[in-house]
PAMIKE-962026 format. One record per residue: residue number from 1; residue in three letters; z, x, y of N, C-alpha, C, O, CB in turn. Coordinates in pm, whole numbers, plus 32768, in hexadecimal, padded with zeros to 4 digits. Each point is the difference from the previous one (the first is absolute). Glycine has a CB too. Layout:
REM residues N
nr/rest/n.up/n.east/n.north/ca.up/ca.east/ca.north/c.up/c.east/c.north/o.up/o.east/o.north/cb.up/cb.east/cb.north
NUM/ala/Z/X/Y/Z/X/Y/Z/X/Y/Z/X/Y/Z/X/Y
...
***
This chain:
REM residues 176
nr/rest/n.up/n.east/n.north/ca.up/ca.east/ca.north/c.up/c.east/c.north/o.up/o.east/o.north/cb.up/cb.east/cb.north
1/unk/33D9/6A3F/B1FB/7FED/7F73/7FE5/8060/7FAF/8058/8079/8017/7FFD/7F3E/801C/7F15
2/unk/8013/7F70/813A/8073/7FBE/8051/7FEA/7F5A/7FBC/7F9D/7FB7/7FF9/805C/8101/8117
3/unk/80C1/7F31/7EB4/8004/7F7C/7FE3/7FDD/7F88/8064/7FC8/7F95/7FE9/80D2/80D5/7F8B
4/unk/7FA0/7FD5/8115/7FFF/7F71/8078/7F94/803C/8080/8032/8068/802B/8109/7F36/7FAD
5/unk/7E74/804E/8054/7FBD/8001/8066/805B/8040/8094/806C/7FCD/801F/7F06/7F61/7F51
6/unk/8065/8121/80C8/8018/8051/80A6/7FBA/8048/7FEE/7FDA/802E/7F94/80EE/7FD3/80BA
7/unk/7F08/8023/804F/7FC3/806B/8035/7FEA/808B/7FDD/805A/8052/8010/7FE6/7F29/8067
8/unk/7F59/80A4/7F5E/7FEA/8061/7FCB/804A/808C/802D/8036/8057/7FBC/7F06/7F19/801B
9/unk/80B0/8083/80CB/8020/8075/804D/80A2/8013/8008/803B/8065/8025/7EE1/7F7A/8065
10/unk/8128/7F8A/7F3F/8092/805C/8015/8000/806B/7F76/801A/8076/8015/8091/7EA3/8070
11/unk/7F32/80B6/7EDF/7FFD/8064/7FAB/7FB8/8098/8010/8001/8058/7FAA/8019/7ED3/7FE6
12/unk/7FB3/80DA/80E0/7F82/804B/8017/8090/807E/808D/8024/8074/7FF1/7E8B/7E7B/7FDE
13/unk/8173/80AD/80A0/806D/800D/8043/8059/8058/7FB7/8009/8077/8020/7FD4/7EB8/8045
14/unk/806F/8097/7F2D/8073/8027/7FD6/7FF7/8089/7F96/8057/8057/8007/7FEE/7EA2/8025
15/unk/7F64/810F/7F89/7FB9/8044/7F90/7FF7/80AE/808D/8041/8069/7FF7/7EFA/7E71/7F34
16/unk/8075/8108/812A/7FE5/8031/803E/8099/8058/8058/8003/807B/7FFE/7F09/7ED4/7FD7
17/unk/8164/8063/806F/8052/7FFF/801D/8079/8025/7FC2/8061/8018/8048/7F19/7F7D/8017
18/unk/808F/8072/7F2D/8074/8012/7FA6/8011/809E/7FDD/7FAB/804B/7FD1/802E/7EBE/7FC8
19/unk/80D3/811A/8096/7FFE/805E/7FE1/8045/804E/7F5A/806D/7FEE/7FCA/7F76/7FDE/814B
20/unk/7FB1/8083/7EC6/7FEA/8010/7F56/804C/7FFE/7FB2/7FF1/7FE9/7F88/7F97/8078/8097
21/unk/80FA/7FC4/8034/80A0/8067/7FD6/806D/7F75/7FE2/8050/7FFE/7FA3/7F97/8111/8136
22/unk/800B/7EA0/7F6E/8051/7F9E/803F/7FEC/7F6C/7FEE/8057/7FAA/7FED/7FB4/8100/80A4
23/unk/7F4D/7F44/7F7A/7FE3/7F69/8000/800E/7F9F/8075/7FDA/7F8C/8011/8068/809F/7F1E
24/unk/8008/8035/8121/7FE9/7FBC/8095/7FAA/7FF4/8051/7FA8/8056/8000/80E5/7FD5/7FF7
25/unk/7F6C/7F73/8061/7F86/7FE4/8042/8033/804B/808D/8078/8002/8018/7F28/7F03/7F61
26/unk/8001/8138/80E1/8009/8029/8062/8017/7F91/8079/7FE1/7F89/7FF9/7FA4/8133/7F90
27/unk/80C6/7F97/8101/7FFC/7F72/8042/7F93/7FE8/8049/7FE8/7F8D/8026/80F1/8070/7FEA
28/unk/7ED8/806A/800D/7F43/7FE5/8034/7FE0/7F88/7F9D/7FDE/7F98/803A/7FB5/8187/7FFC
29/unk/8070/7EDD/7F62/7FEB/7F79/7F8A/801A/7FAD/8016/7FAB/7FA7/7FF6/806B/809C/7F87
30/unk/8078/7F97/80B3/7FFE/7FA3/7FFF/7FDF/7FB0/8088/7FFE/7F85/800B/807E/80BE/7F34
31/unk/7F63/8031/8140/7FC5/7FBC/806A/7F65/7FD4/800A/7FC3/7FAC/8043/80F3/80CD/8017
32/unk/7F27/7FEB/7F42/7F6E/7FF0/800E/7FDC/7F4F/7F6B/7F9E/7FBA/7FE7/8028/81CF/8074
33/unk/80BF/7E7D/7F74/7FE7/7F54/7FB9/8050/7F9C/805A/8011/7F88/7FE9/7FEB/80C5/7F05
34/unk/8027/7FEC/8169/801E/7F7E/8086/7F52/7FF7/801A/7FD4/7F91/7FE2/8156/80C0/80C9
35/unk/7E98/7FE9/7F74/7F7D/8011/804E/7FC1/7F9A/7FB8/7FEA/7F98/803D/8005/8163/800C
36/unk/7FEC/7F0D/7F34/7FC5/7FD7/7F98/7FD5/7F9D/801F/7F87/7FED/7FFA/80DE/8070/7F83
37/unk/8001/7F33/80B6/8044/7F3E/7FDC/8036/7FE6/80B3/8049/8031/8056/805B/7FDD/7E50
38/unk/7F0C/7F94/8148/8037/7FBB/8093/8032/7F86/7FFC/8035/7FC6/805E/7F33/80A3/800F
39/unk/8084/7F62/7F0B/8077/7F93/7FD1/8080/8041/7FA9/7FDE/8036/7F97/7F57/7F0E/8056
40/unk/813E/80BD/802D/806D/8018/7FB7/8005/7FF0/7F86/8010/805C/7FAF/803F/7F7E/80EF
41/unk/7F9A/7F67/7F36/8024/7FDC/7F80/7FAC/801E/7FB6/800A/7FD4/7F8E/8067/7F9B/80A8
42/unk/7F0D/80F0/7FF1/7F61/8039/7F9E/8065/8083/8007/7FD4/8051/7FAF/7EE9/7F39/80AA
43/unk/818A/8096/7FCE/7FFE/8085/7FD8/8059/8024/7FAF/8000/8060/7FB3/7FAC/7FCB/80F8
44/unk/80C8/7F61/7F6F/8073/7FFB/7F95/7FCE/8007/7FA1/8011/805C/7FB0/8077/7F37/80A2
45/unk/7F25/8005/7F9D/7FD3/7FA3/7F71/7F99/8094/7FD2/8026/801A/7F8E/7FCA/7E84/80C7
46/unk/7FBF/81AE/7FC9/7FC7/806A/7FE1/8069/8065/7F7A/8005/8013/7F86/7F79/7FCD/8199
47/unk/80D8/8054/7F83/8060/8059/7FCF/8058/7FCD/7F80/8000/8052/7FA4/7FFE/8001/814E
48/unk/804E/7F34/7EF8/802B/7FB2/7F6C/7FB6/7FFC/7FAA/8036/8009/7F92/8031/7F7B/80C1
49/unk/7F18/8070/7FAA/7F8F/801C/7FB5/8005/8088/7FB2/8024/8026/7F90/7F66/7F4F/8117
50/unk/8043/80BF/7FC8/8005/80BA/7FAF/8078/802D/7FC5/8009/804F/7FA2/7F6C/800D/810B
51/unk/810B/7F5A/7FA6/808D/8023/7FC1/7FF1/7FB4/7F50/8020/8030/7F93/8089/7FC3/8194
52/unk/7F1B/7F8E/7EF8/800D/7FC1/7F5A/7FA3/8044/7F96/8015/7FF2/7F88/801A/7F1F/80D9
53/unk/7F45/8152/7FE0/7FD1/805F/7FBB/8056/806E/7FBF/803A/8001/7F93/7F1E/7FC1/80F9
54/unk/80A1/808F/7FC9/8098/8065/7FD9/8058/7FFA/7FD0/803B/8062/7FD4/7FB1/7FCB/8098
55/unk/803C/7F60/7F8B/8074/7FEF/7F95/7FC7/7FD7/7F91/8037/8039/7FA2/8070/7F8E/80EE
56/unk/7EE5/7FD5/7F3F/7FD2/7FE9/7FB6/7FCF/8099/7FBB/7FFF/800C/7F85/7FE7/7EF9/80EA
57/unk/7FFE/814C/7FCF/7FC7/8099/7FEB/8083/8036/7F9A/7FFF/8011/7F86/7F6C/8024/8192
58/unk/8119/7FE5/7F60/8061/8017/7FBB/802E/7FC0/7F80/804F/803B/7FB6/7FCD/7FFE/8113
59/unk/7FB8/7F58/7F1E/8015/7FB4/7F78/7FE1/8053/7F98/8042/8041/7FAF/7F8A/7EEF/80A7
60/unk/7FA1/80BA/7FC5/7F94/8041/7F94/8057/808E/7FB4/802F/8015/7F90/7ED0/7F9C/8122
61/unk/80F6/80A5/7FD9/8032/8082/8002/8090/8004/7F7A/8013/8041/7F99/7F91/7FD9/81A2
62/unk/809A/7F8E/7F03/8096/8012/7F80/7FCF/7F97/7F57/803B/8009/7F94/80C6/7FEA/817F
63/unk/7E9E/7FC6/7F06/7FD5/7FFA/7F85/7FDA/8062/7FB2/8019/8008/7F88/7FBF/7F55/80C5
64/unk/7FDD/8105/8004/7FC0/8067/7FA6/8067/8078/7FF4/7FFB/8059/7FAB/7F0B/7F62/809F
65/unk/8156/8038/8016/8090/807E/7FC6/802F/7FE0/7FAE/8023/804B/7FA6/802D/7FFA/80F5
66/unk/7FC3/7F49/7F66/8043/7FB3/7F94/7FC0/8013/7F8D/8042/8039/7FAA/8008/7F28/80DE
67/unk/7F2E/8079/7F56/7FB7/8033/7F74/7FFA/8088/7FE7/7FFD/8014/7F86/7F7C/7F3D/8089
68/unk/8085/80FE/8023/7FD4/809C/801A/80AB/802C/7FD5/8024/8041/7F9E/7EEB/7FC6/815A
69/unk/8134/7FCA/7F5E/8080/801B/7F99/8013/7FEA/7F71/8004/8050/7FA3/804C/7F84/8113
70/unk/7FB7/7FDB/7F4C/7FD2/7F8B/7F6C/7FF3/805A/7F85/8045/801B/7F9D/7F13/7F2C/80EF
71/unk/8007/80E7/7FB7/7FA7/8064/7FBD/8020/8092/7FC7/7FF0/8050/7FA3/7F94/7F31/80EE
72/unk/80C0/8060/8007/805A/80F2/7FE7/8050/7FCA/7FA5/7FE1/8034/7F95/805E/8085/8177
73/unk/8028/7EED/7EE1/806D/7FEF/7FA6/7FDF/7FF7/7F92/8048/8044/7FB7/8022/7F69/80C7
74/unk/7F36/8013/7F45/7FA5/7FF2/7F7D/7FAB/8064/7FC2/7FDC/7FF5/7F8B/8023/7F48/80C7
75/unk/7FD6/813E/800D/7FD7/806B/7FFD/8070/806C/7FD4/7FF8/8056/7FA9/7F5E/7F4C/80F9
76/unk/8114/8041/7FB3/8083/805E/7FD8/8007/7FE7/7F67/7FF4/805A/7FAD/80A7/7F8E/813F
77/unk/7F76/7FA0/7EFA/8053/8000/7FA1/7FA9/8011/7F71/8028/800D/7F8C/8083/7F62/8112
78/unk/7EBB/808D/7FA3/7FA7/801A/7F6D/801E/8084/7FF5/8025/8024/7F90/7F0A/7F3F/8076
79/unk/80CA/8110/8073/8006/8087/7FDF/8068/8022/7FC0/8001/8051/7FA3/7F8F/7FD9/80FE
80/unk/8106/7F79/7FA7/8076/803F/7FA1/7FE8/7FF6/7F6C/8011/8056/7FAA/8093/7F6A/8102
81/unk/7F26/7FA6/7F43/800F/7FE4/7F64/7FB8/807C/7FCB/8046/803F/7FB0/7FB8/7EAC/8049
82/unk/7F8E/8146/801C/7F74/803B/7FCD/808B/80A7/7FF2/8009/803C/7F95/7EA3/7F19/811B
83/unk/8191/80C8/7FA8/803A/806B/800E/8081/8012/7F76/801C/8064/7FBD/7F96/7F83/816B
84/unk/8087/7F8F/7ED3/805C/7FEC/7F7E/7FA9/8005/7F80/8012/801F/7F8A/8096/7F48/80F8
85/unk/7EE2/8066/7FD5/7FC2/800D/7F36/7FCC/8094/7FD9/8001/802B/7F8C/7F81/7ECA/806F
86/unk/8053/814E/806E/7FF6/80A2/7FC8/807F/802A/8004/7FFA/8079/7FEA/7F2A/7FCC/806A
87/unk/815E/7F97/7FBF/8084/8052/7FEA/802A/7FBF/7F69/8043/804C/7FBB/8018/7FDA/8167
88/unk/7F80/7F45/7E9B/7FFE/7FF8/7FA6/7FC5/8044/7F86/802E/8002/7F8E/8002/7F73/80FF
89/unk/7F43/80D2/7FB0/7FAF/802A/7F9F/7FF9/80A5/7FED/7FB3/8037/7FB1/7FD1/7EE9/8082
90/unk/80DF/8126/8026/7FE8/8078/7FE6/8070/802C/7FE3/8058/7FB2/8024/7EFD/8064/804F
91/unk/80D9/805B/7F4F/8088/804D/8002/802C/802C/806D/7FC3/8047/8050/8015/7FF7/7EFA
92/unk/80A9/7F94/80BF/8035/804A/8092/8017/80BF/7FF8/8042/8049/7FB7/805F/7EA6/8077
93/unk/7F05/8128/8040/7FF4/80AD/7FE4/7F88/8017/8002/7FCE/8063/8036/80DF/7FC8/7F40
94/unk/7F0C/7F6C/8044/7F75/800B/8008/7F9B/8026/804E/7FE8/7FB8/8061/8060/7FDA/7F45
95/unk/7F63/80E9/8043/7FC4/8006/8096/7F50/7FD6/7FB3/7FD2/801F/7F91/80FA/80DA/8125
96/unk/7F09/7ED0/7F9A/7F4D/7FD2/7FFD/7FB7/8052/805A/802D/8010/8071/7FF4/7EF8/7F6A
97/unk/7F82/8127/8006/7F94/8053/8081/7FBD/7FE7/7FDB/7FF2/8028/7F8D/8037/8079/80C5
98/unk/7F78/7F0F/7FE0/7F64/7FDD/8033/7FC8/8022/8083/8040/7FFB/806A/7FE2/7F55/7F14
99/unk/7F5E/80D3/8075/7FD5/8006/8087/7FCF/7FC6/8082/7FC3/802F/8061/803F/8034/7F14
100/unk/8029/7F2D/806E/8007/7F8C/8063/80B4/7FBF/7FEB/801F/7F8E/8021/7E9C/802C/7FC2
101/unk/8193/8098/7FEC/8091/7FD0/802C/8055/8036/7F99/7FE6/7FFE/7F87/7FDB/7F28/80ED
102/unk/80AC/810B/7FC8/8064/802C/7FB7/80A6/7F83/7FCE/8023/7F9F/8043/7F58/8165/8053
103/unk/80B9/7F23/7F05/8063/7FCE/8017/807C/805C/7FBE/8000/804A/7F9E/7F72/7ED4/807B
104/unk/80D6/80CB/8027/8082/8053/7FD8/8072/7F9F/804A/7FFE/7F98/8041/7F8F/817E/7FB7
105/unk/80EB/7F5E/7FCF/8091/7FBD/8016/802B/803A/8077/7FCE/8067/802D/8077/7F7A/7EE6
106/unk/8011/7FE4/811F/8083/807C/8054/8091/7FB4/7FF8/8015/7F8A/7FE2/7F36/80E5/80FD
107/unk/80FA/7FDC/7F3A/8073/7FF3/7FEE/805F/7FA5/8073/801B/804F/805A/7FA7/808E/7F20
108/unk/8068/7EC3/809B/8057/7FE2/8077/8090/7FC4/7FEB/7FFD/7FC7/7F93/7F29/8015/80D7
109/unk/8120/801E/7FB5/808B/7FAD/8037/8013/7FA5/804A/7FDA/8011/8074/805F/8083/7F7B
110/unk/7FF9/7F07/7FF5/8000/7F8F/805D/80C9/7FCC/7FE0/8031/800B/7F90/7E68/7F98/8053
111/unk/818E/8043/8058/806E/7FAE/802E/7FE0/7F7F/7FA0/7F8D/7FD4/8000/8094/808F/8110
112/unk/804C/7F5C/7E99/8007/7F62/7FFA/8091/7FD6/800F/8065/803F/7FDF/7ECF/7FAD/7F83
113/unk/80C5/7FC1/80C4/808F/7FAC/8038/8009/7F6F/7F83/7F97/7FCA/7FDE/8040/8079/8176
114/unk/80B0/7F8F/7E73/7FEF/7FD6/7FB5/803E/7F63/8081/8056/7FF5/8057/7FA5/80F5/7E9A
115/unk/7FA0/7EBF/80D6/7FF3/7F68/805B/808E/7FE7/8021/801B/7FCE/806E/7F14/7FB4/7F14
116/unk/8135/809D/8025/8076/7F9E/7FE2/8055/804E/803F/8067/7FC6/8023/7F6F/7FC3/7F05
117/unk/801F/810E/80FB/804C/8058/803D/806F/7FF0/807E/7FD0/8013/8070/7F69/8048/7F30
118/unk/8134/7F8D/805A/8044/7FB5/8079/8001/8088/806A/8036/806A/7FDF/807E/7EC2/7F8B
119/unk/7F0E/80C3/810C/7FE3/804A/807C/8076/802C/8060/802F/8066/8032/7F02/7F1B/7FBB
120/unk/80E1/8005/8010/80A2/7FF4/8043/8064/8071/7FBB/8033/8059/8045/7FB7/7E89/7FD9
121/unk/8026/8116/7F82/8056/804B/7F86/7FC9/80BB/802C/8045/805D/802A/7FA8/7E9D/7ED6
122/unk/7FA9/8101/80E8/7FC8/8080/7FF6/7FEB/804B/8090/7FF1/8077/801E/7FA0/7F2E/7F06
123/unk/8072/7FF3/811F/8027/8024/80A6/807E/801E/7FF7/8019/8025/8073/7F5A/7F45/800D
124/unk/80EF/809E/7F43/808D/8034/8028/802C/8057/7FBC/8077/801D/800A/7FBD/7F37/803C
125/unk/7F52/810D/7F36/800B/8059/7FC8/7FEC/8071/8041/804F/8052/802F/7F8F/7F30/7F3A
126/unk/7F88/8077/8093/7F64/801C/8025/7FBF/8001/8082/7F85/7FFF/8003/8071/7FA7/7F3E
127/unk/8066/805B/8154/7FB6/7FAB/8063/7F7E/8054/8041/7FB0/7FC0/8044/813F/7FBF/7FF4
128/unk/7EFE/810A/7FB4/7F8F/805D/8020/7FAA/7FB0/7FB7/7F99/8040/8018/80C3/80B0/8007
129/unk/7F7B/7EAA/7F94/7F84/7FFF/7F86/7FE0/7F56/8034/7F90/7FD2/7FEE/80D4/80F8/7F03
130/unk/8007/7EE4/814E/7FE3/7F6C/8038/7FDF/7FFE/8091/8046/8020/8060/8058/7F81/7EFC
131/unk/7EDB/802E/809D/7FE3/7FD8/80A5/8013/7F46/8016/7FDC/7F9C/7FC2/7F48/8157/8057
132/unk/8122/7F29/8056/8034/7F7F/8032/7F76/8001/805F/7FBD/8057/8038/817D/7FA4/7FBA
133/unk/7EC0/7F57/8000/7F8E/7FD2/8052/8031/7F7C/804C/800E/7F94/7FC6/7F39/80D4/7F8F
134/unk/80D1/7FAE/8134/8061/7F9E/804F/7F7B/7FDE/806E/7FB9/8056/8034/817B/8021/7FAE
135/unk/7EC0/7EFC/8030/7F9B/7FFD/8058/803C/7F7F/807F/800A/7F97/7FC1/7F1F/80C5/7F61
136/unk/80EF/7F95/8136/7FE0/7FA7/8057/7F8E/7FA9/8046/7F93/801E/8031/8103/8062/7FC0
137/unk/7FAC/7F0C/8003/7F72/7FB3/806F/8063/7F7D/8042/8075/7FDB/7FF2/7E6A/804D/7F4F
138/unk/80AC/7FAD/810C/8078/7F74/8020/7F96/7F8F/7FB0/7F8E/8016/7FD6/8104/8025/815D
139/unk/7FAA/7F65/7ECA/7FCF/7F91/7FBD/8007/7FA4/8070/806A/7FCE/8028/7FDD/8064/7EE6
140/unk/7F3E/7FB6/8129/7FB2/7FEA/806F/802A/7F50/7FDD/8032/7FC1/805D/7EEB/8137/7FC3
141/unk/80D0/7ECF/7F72/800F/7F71/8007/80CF/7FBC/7FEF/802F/7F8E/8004/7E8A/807F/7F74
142/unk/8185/8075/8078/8079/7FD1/8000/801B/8035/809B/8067/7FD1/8030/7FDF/8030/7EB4
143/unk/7F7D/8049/8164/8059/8007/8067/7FAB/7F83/8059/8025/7FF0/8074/8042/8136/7F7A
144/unk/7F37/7E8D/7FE6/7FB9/7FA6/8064/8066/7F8E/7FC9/8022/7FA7/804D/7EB8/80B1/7FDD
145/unk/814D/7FAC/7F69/8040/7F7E/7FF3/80BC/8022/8019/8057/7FAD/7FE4/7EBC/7FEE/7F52
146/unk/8106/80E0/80FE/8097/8005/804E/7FFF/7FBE/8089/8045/7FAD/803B/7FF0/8135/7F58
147/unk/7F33/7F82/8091/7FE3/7FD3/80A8/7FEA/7F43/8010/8022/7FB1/8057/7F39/816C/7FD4
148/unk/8082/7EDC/7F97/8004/7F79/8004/809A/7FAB/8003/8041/7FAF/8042/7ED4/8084/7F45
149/unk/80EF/800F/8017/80BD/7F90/7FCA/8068/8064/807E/8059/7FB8/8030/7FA4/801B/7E3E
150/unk/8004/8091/81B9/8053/8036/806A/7FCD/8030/80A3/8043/8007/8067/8025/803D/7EB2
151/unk/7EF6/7FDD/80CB/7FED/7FF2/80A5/7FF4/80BB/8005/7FB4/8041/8047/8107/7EA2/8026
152/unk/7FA1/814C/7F39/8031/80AE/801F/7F9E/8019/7F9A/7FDC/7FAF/7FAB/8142/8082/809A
153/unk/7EAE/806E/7FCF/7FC9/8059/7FA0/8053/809E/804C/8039/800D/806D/7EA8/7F48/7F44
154/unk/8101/811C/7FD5/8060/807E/8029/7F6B/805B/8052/7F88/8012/7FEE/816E/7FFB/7F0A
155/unk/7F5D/800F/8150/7FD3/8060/8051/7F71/806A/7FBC/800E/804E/7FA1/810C/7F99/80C1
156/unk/7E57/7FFF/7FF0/7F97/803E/7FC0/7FB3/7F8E/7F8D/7FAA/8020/7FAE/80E6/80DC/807D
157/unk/7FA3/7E8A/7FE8/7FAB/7F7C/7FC2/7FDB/7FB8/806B/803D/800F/806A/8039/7FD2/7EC7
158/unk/7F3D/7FDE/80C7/7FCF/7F95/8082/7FBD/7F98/7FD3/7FC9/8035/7FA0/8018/806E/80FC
159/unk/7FF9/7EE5/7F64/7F8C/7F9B/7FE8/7FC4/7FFF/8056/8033/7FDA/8069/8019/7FAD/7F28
160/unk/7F32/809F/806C/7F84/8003/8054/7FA1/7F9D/8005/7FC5/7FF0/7F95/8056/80D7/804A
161/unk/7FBE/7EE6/8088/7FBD/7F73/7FEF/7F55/8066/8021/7FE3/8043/8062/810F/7EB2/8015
162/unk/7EBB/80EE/7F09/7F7C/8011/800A/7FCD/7F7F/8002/8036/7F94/7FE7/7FC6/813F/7FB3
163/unk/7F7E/7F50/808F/7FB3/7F96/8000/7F83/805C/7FAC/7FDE/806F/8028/8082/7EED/80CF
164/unk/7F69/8066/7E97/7F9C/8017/7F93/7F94/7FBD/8002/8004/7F87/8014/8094/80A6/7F76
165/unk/7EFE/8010/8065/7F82/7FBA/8023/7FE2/7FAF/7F98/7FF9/8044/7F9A/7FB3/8064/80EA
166/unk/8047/7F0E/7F6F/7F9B/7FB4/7F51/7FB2/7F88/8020/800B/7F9C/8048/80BE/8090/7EFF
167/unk/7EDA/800D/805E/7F70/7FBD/7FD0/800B/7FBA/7F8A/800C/8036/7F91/7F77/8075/80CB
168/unk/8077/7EBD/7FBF/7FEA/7FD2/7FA9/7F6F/7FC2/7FD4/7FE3/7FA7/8050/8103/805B/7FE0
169/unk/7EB6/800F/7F6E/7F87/7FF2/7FB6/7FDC/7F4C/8006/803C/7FAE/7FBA/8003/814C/7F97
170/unk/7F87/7EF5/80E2/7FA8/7F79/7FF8/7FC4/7FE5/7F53/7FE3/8057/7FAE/7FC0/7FDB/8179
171/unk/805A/7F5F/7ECD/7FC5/7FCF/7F87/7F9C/8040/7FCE/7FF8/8022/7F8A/8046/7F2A/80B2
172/unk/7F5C/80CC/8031/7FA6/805C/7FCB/800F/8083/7FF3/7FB1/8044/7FBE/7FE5/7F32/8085
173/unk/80D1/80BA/7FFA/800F/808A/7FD4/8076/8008/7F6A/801C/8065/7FBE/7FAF/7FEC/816F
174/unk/805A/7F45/7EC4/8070/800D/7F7F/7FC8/805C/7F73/8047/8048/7FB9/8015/7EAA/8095
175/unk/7F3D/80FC/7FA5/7FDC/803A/7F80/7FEE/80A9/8006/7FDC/8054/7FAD/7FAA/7EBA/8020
176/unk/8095/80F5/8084/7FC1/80A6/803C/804D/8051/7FCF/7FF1/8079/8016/7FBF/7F60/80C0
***
């Protein structure tokens, strides 16, 4: 379904051109959509088009992960409940055999840690049984705002001037 109007043959082009693994377009593609257009601004205006498809595509797409998640989570949690209510209703030990499903027990061990447990403390008993979890990163918006107020960043930081493409949607495309 295409929301905005272009040329059939670039979807036809690209569909055709795209590789399966990746999503990239080949560079034969994109010479053979130079070929296409012998006006520039038809071909821009084409290509923003199909780009405002595709993303409109991609929309859709995380709506429905989004419900489908939704769904598994609401599914989980009927089975757990459904699973507490036969552990409510049978004796523990209990074994059921039918011939379309069994149920029985088994036995396991699990670890609980009590919430309030001071870690720190039990790290200087205990330290084989505490895993330390130390992580680094840089904080990308405090060192843009040193570089700024001093000019210096440490060695292996840099500010890199990009230039970013963006599309901005016409009135008529706002609702999309």
């Amino acid at each position: 379904m295409k929301l905005y109007e272009y040329k059939n043959e670039i979807k036809k082009l690209i569909d055709e051109s795209v590789d399966p693994e990746t999503g990239e377009l080949s560079q034969e593609a994109s010479e053979q959509l130079d070929l296409l257009y012998s006006n520039k601004l038809e071909k821009i205006s084409d290509v923003v088009f199909f780009i405002k498809n595709e993303q409109s595509f991609v929309d859709a797409i995380d709506v429905e992960v989004k419900k489908l998640n939704d769904k598994k989570k609401f599914v989980i949690n009927r089975v757990n409940f459904l699973k507490d209510y036969i552990k409510r209703n049978i004796n523990e030990g209990e074994k059921i055999d039918q011939p379309s499903f069994t149920i029985s027990w088994r036995k396991s061990e699990s670890v609980e840690v009590d919430i309030i447990m001071d870690l720190e403390e039990l790290h200087k008993t205990s330290p084989e049984i505490i895993k330390q979890n130390i992580s680094y990163s840089v904080d990308k918006v405090k060192a843009k705002e040193i570089f700024k107020k001093t000019g210096i960043l440490p060695e292996g930081i840099s500010i890199v001037q990009k230039n970013n493409l963006q599309i901005k949607w016409g009135k008529k495309c706002q609702n999309y």
